[in-house]
C-alpha positions in Angstrom: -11.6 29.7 12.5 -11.4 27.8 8.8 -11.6 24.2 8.8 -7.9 23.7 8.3 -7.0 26.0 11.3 -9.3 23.3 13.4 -7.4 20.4 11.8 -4.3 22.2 12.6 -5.5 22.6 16.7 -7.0 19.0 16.4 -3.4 17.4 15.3 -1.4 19.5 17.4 -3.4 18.6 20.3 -2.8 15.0 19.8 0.8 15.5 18.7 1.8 17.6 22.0 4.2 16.2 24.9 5.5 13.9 21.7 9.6 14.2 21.8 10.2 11.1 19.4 10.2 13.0 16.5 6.8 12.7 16.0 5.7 16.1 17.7 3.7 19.0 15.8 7.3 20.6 15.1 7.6 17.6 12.4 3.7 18.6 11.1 5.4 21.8 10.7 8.0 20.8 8.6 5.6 18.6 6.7 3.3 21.3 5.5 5.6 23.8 5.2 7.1 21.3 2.9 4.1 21.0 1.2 3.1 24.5 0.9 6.3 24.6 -1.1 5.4 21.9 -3.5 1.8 23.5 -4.2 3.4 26.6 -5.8 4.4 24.2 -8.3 1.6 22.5 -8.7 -1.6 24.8 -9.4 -4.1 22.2 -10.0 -3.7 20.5 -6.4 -6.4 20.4 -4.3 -4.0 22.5 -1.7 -6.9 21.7 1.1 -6.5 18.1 0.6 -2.9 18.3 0.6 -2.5 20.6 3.8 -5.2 18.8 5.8 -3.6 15.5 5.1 0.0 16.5 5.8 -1.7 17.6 9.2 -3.4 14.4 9.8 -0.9 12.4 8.4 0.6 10.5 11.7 -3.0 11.5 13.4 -3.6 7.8 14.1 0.3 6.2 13.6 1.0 3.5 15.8 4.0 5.1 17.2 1.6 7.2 18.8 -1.5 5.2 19.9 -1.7 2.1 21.0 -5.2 1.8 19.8 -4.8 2.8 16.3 -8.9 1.7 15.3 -10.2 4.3 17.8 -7.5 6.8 17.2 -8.6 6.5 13.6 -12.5 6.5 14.2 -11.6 9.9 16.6 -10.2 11.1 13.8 -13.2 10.4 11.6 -15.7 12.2 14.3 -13.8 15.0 14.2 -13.6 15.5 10.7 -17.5 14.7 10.6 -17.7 17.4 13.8 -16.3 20.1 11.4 -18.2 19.3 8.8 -15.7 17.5 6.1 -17.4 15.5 3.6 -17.4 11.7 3.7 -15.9 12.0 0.3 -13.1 13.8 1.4 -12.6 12.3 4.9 -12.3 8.8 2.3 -9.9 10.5 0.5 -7.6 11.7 3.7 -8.1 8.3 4.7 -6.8 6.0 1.7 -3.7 9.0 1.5 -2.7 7.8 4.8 -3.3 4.4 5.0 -1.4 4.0 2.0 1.5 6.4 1.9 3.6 4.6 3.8 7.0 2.5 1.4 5.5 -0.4 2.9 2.0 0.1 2.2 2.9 -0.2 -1.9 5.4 -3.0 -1.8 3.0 -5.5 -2.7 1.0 -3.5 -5.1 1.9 0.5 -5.6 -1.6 2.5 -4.7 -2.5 5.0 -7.6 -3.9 9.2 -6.8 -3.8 12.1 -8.1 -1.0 13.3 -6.1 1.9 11.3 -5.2 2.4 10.5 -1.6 5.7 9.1 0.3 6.1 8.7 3.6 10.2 9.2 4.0 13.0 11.4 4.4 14.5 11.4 0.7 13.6 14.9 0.3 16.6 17.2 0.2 19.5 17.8 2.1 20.2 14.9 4.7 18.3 15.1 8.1 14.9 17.0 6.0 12.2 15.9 7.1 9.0 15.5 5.5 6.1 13.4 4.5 6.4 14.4 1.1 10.0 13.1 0.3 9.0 12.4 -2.7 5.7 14.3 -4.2 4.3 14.8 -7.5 0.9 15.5 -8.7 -0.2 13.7 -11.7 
């Protein structure tokens, strides 16, 4: 199994028995979403991308009440399957700051632009990357 099949398992462990719409079926739709997008966009690091679509709502507080320790077993686990601190960083500051209110106060610059909303197509799509460019 490749490290993003194992972030795959490790997210849609912690996203199962979730009915809200925050179940795996939405991770899904994310990365498929995403896989889209990186046709477009050759010079994407598509394993960054794809392992933070999966981890994207990983450590959400719609989710966990705990959100610290959800994020620090997130962080183990990554460590576990031997992702660099570098990139686990980098997974880390996508997240923290790809939500519309995250960037209200000051709008978060990387490589890849991140939004964490429904504006992406037809009504009712659903996807993390609503709005996505690489840059």
């Amino acid at each position: 199994m490749n490290k993003l099949e194992e972030i795959a398992n490790f997210a849609r462990k912690i996203h199962s028995g979730s009915n809200d719409g925050h179940g795996f079926d939405h991770i899904e739709r994310v990365v498929n979403l995403a896989q889209k997008i990186l046709l477009t966009e050759p010079s994407a690091d598509s394993e960054l991308v794809l392992a933070t679509c999966y981890l994207h709502d990983t450590y959400d507080e719609k989710l966990t009440t705990d959100v610290p320790k959800q994020k620090t077993k997130v962080l183990n686990f990554l460590n576990d399957i031997g992702i660099s601190k570098k990139v686990s960083d980098e997974i880390f500051s996508i997240i923290d700051n790809m939500s519309f209110s995250s960037n209200l106060s000051e709008k978060k610059s990387t490589d890849f632009e991140w939004t964490d909303c429904p504006r992406c197509g037809p009504p009712g799509c659903d996807g993390s990357l609503g709005d996505c460019s690489y840059t």
